[in-house]
Backbone as XML, in Angstrom:
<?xml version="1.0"?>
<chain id="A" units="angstrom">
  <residue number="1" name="UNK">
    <atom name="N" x="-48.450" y="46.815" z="121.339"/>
    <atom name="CA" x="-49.088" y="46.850" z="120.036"/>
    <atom name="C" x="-50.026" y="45.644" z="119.940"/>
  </residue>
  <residue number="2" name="UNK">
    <atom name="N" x="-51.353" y="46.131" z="119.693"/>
    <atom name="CA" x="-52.289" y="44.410" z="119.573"/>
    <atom name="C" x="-51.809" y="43.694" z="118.231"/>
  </residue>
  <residue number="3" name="UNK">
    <atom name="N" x="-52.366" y="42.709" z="118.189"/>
    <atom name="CA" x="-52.201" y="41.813" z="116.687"/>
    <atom name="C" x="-52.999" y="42.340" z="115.836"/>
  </residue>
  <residue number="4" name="UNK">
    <atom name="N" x="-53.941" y="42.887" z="115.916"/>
    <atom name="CA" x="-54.819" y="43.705" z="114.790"/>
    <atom name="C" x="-53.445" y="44.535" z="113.934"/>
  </residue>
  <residue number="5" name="UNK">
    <atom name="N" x="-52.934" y="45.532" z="114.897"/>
    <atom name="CA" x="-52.073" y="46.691" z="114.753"/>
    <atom name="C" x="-50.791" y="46.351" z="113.726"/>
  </residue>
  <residue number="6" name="UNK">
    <atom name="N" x="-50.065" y="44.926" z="114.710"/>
    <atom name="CA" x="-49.007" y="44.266" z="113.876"/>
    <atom name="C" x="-49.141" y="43.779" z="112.797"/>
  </residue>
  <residue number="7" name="UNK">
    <atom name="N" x="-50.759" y="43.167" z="112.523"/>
    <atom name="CA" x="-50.365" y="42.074" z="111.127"/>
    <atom name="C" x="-50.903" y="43.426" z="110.558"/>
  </residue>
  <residue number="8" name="UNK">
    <atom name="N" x="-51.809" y="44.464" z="110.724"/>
    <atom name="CA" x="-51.846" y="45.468" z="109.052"/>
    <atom name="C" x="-50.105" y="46.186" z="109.145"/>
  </residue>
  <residue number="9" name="UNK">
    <atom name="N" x="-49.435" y="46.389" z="110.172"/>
    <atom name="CA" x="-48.109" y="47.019" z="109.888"/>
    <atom name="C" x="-47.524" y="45.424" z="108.699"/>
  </residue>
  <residue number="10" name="UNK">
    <atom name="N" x="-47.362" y="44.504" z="109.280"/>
    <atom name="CA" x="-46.789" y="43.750" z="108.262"/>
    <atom name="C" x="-47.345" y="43.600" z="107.079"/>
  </residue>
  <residue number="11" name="UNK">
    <atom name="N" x="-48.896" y="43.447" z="106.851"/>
    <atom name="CA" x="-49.055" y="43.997" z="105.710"/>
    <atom name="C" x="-48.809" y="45.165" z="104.456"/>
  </residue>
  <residue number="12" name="UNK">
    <atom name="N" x="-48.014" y="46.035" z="105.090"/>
    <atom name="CA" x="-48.284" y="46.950" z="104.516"/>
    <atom name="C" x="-46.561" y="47.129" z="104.232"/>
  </residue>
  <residue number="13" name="UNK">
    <atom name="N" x="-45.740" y="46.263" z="105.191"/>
    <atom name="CA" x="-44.537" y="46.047" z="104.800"/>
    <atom name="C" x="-44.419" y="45.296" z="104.116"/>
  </residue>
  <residue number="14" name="UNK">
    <atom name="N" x="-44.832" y="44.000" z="103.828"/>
    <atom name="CA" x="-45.268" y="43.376" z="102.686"/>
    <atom name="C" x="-45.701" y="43.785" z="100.955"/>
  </residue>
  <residue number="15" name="UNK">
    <atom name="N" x="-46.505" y="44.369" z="101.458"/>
    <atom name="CA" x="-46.326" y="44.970" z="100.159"/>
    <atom name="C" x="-45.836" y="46.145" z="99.656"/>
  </residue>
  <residue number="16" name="UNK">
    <atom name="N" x="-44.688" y="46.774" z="100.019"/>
    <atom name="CA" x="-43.799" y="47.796" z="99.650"/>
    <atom name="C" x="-42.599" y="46.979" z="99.343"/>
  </residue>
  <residue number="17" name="UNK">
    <atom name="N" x="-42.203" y="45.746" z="100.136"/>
    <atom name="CA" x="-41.235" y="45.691" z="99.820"/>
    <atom name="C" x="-40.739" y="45.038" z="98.703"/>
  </residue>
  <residue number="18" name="UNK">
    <atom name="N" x="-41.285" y="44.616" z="97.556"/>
    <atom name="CA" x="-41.226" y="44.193" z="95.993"/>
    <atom name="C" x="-40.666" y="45.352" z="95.468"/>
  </residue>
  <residue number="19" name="UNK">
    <atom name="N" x="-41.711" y="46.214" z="95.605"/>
    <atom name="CA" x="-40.982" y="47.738" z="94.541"/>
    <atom name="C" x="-40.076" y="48.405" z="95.560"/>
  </residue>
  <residue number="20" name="UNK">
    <atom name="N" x="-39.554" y="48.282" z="96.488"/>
    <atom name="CA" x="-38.069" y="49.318" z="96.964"/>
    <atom name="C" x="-36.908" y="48.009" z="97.267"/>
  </residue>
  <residue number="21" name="UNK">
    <atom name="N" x="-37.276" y="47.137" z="98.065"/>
    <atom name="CA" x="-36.325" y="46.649" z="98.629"/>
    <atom name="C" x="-35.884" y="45.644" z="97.167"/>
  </residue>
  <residue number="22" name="UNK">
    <atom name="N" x="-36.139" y="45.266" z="96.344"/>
    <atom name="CA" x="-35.963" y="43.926" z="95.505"/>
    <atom name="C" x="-35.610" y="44.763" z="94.100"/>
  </residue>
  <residue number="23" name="UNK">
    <atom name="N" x="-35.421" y="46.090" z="94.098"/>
    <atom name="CA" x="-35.318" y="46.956" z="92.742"/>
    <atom name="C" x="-33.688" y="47.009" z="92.431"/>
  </residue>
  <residue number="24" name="UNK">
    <atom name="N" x="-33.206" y="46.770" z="91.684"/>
    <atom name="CA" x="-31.788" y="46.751" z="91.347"/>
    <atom name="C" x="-31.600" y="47.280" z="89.914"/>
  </residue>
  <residue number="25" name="UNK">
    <atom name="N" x="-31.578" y="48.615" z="89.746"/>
    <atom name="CA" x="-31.196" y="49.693" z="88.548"/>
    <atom name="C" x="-29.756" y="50.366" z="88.751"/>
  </residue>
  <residue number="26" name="UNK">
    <atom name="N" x="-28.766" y="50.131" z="88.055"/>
    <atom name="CA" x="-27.165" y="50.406" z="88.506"/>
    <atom name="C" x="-27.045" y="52.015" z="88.260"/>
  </residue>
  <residue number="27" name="UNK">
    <atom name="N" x="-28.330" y="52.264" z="87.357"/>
    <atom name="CA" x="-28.139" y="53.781" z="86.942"/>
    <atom name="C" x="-27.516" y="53.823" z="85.328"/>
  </residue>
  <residue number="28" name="UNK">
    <atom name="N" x="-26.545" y="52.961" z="85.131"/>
    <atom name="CA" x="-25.372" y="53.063" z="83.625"/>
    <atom name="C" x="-26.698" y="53.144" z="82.746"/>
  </residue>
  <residue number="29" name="UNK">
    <atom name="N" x="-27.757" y="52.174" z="83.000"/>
    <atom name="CA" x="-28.383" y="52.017" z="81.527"/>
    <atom name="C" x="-28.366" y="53.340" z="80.458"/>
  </residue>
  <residue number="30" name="UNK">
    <atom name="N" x="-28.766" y="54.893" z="81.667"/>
    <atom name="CA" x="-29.117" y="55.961" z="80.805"/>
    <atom name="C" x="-28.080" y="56.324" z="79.872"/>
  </residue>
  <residue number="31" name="UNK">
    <atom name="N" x="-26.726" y="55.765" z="80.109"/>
    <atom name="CA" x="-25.995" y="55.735" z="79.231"/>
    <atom name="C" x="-26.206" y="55.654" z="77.634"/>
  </residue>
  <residue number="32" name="UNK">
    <atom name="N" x="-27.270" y="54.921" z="77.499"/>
    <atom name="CA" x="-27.479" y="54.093" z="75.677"/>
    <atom name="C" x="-29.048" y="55.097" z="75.782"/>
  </residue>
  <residue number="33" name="UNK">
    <atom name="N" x="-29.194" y="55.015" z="74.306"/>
    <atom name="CA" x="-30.697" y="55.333" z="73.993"/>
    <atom name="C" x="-31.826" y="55.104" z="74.469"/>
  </residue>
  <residue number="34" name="UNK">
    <atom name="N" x="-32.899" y="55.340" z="74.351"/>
    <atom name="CA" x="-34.069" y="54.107" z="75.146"/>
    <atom name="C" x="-35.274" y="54.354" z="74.496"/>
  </residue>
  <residue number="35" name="UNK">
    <atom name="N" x="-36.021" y="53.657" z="74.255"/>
    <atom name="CA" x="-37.107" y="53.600" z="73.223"/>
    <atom name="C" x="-38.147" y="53.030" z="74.853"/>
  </residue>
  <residue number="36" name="UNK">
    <atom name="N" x="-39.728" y="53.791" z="74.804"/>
    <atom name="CA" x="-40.424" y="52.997" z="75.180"/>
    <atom name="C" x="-41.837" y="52.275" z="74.822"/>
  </residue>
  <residue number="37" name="UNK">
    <atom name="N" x="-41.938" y="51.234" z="74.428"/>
    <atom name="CA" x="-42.957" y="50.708" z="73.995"/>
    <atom name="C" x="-43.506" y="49.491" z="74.688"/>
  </residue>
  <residue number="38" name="UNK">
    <atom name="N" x="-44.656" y="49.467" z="74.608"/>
    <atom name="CA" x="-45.487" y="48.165" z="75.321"/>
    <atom name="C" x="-45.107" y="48.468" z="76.865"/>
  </residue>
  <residue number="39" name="UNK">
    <atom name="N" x="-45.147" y="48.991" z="77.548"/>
    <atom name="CA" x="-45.230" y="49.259" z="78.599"/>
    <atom name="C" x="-43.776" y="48.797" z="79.406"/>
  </residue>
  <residue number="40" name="UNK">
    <atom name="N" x="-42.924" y="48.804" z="78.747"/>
    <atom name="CA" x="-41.395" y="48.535" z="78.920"/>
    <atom name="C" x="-40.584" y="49.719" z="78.338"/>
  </residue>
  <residue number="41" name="UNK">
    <atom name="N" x="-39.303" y="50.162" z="79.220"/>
    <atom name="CA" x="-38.181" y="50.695" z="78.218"/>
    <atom name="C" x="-36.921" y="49.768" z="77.946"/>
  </residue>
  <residue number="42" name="UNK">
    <atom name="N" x="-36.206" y="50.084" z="76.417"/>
    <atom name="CA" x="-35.587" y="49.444" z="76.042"/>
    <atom name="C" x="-34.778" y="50.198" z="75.530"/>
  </residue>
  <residue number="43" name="UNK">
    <atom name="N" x="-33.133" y="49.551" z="75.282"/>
    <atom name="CA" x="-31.971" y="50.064" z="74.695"/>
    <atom name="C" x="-32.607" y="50.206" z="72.994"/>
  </residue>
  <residue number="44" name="UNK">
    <atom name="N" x="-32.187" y="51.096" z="72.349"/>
    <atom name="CA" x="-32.496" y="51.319" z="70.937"/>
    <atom name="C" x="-31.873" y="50.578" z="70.109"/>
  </residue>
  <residue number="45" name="UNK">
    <atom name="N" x="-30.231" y="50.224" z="70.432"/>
    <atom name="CA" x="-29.268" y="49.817" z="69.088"/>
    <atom name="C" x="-28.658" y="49.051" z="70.252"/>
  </residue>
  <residue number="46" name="UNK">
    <atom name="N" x="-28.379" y="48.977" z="71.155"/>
    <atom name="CA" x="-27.239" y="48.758" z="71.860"/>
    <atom name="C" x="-27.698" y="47.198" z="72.816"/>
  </residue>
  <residue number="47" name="UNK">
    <atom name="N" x="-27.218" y="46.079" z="72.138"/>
    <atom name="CA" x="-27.117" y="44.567" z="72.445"/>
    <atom name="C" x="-26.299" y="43.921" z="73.512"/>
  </residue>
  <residue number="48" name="UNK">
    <atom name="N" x="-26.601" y="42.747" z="74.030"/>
    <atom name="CA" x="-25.945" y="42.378" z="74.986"/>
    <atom name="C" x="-25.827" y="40.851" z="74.170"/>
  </residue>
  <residue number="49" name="UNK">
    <atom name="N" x="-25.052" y="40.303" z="74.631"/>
    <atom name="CA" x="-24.766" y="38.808" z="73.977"/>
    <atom name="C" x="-24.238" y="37.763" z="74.722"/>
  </residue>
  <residue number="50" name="UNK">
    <atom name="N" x="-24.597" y="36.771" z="75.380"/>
    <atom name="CA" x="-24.145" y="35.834" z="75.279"/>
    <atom name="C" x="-23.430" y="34.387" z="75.270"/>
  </residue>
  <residue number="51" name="UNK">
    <atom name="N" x="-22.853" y="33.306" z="75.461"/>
    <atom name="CA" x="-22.776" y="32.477" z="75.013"/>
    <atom name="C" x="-22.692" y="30.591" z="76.346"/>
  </residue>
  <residue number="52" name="UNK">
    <atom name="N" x="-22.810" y="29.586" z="75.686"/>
    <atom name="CA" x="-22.756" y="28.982" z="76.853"/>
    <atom name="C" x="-23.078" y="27.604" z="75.732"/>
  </residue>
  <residue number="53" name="UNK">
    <atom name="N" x="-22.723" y="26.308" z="76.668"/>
    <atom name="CA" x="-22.572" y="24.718" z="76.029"/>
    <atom name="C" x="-23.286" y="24.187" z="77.068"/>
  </residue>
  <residue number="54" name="UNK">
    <atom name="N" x="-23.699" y="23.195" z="76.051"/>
    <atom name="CA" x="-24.471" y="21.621" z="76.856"/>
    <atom name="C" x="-24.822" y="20.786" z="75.458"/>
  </residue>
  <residue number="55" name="UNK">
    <atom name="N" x="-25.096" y="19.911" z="76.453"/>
    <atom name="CA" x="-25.177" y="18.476" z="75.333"/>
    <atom name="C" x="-26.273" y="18.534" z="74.599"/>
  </residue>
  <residue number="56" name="UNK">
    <atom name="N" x="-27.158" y="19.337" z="74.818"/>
    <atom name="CA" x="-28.566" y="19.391" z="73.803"/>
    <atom name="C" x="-28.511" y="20.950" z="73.595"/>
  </residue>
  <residue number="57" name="UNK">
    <atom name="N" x="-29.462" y="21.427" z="72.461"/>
    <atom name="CA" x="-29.406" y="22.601" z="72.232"/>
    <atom name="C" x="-30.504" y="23.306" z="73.294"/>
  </residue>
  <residue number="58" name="UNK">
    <atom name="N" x="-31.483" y="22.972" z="74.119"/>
    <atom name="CA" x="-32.224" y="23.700" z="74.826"/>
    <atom name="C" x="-30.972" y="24.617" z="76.102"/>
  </residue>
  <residue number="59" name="UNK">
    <atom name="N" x="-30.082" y="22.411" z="76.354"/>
    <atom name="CA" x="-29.369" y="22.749" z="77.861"/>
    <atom name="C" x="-28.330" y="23.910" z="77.450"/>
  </residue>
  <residue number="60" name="UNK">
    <atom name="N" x="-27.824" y="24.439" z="75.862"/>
    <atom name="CA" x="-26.937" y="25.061" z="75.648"/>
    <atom name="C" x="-27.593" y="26.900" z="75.315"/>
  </residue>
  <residue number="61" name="UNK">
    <atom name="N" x="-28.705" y="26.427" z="75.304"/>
    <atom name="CA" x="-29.524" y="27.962" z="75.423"/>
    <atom name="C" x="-29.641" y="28.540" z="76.879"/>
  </residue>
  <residue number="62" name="UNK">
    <atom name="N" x="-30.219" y="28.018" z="78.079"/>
    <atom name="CA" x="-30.158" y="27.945" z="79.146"/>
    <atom name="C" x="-28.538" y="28.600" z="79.475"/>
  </residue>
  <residue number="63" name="UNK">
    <atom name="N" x="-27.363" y="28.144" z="79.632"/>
    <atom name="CA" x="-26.217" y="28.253" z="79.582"/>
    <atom name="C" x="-25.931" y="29.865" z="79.016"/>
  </residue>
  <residue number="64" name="UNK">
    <atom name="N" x="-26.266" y="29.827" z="77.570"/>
    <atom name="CA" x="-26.206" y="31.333" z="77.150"/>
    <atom name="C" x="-26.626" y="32.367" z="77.580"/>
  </residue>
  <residue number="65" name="UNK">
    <atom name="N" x="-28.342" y="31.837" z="78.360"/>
    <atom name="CA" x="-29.058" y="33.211" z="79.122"/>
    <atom name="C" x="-28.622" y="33.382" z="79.980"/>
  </residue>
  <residue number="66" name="UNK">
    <atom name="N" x="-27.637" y="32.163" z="80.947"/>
    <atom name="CA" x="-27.131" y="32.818" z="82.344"/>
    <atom name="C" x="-26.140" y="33.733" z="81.582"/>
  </residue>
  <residue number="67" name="UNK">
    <atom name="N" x="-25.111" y="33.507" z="80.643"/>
    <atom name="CA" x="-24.120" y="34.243" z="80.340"/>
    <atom name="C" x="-24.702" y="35.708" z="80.182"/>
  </residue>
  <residue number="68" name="UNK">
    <atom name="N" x="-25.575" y="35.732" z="79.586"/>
    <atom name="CA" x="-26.397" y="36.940" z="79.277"/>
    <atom name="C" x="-26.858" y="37.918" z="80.051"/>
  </residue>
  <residue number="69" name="UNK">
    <atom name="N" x="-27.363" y="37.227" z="81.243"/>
    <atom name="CA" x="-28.159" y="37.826" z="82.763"/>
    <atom name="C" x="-26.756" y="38.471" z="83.379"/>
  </residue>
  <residue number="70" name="UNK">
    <atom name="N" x="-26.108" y="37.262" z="83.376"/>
    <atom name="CA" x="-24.599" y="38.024" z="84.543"/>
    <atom name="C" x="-24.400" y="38.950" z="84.067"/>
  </residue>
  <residue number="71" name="UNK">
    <atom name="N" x="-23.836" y="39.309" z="82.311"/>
    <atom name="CA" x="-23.227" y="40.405" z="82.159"/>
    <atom name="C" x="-24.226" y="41.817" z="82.166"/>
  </residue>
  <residue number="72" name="UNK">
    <atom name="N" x="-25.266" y="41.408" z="81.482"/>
    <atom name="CA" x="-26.377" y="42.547" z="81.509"/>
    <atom name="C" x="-26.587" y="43.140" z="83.230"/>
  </residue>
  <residue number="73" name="UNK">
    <atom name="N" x="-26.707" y="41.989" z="83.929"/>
    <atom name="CA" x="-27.075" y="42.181" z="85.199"/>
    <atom name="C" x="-25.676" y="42.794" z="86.536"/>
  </residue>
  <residue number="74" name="UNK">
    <atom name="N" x="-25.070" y="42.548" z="86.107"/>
    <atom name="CA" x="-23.316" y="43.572" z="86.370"/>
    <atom name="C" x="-23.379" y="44.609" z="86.064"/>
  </residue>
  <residue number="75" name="UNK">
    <atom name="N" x="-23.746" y="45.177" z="84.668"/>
    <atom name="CA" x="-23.766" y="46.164" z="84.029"/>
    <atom name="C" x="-24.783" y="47.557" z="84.497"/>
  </residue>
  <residue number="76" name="UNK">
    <atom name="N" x="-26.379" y="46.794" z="84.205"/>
    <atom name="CA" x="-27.115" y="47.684" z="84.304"/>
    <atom name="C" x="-28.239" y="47.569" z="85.724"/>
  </residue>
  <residue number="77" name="UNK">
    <atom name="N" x="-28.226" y="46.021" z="86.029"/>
    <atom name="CA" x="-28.895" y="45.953" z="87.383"/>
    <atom name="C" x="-30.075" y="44.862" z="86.656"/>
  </residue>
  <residue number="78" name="UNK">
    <atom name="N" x="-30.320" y="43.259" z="87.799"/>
    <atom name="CA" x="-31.103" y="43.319" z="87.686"/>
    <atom name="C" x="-32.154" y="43.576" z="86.852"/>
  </residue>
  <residue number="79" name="UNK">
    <atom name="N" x="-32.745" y="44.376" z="87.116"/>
    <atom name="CA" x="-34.396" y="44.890" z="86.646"/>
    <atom name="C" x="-34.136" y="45.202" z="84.570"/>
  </residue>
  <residue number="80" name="UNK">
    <atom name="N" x="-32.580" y="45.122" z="84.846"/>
    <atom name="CA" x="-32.646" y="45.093" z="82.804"/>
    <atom name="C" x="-32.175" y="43.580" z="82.264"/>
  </residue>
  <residue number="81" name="UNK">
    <atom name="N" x="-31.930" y="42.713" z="83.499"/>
    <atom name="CA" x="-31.454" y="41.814" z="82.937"/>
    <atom name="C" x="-32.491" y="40.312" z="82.545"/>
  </residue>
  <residue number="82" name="UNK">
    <atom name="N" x="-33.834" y="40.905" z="82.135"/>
    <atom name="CA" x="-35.000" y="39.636" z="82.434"/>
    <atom name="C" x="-34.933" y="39.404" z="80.682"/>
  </residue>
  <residue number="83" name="UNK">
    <atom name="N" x="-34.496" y="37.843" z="80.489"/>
    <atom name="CA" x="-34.532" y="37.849" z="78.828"/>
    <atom name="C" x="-35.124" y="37.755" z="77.924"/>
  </residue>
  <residue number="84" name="UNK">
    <atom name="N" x="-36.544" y="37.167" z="78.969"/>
    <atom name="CA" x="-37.943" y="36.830" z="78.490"/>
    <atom name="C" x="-38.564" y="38.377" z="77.984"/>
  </residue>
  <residue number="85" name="UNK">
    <atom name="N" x="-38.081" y="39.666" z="78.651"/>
    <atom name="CA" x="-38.697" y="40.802" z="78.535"/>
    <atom name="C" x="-37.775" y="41.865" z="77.350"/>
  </residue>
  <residue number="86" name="UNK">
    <atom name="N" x="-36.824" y="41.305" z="77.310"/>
    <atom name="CA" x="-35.727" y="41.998" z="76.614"/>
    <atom name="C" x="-36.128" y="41.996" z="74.714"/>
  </residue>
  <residue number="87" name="UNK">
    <atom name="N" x="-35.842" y="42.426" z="73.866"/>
    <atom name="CA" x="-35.672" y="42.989" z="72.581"/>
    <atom name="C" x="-35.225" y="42.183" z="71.751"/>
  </residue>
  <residue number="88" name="UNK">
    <atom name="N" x="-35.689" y="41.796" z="70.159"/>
    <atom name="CA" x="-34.536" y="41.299" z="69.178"/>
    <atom name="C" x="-34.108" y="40.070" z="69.499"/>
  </residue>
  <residue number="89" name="UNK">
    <atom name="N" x="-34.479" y="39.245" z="70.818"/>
    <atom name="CA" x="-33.881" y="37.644" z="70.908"/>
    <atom name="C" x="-33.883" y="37.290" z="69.624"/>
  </residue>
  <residue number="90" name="UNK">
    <atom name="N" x="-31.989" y="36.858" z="69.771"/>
    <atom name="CA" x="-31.492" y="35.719" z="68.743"/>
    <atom name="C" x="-31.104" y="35.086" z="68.898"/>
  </residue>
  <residue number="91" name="UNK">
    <atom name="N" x="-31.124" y="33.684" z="69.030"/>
    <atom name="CA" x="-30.067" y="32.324" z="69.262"/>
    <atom name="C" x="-29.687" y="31.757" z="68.197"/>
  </residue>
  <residue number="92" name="UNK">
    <atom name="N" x="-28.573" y="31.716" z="68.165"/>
    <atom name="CA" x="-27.397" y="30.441" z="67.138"/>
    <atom name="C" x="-27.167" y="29.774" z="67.678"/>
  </residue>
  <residue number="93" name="UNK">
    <atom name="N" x="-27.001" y="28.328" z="67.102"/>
    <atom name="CA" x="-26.704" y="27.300" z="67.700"/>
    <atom name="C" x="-25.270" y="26.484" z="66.532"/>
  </residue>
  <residue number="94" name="UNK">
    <atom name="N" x="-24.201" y="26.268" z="67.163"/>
    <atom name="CA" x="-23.222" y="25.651" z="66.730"/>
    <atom name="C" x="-23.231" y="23.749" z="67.591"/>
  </residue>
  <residue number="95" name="UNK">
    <atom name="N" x="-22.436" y="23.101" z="66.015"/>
    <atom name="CA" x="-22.532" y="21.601" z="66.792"/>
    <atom name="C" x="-21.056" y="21.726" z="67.687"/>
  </residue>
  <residue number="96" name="UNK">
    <atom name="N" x="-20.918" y="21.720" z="68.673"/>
    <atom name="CA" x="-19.290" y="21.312" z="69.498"/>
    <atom name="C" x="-19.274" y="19.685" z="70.011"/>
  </residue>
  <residue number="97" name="UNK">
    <atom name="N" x="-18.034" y="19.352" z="69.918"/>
    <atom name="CA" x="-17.616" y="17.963" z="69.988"/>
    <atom name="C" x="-18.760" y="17.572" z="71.190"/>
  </residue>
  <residue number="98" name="UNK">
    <atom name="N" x="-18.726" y="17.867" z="72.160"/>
    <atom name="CA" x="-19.550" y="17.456" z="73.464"/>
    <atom name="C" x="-20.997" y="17.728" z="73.200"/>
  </residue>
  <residue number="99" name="UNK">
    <atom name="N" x="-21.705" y="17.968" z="72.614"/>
    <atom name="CA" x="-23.279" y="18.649" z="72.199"/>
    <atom name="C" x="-23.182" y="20.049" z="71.275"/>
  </residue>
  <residue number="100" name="UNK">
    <atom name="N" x="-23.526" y="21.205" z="72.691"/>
    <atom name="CA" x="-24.403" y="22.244" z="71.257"/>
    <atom name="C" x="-23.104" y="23.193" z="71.916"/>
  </residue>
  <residue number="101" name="UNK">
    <atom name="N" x="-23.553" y="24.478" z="71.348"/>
    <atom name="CA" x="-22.800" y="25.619" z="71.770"/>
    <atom name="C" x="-23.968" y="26.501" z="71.055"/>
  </residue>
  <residue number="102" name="UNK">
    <atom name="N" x="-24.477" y="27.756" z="71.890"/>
    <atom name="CA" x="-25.175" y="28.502" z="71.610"/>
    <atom name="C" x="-24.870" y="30.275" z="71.751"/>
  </residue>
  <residue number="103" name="UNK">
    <atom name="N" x="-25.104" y="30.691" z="71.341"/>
    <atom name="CA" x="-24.787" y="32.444" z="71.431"/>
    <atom name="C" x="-26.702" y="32.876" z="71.322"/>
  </residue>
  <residue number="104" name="UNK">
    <atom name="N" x="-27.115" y="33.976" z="72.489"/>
    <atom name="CA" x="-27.847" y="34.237" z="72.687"/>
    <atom name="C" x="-27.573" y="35.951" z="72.357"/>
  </residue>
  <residue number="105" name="UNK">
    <atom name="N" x="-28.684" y="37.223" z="71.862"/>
    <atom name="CA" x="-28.319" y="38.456" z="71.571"/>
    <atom name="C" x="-29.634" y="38.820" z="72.067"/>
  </residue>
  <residue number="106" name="UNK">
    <atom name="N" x="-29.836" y="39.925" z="72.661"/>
    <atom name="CA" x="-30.852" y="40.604" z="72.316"/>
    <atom name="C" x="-30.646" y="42.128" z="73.286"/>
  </residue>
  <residue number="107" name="UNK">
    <atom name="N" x="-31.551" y="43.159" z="73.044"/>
    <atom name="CA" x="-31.310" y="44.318" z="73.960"/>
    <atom name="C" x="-32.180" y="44.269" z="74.901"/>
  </residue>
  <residue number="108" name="UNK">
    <atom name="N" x="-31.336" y="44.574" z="75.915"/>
    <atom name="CA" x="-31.789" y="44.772" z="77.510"/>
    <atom name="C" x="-33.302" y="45.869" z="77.590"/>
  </residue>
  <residue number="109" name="UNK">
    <atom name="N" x="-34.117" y="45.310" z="78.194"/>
    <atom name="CA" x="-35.797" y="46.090" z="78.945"/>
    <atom name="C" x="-35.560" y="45.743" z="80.118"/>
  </residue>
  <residue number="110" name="UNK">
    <atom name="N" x="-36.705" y="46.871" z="80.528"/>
    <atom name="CA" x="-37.105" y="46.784" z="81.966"/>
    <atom name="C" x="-38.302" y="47.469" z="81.824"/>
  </residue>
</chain>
């Protein structure tokens, strides 16, 4: 095979492999409703939540979105668990003896 031949084959493996190999959809989502708007689909009613500590309220938000990602991302895969893209973000913030304590909500997109 010349190098011409190899680097367009790797090119072209290159760019397929974002959308097949890196896609993680568990399937459950179709379970809940789904609304699609803005070029995303999203759960209709159905929330994910939540929670996590640190000594400032940013480090105790941070904390909440991992809590948030794991379970969303167990659940439905990945590709629903991005929080920046997700629905309805809400954060509370409680004072706990050591800093903050935060609870994060919102519904899962992809």
């Amino acid at each position: 095979m010349s190098y011409v031949r190899l680097a367009a084959f790797a090119g072209v493996l290159i760019c397929t492999l974002p959308t097949s190999v890196f896609a993680d959809d568990t399937g459950f989502a179709s379970a809940h409703d789904q609304v699609k708007s803005g070029g995303k689909s999203c759960f209709t009613s159905h929330a994910h939540s939540g929670t996590g500590e640190g000594k400032t309220k940013p480090a105790a938000k941070v904390a909440a979105i991992k809590s948030w990602y794991a379970y969303t991302a167990g659940e439905y895969g990945s590709d629903w668990a991005r929080w920046a893209k997700s629905a309805g973000q809400r954060v509370t913030y409680t004072k706990a003896d050591a800093g903050w304590s935060a609870t994060v909500e919102s519904r899962p997109c992809k």
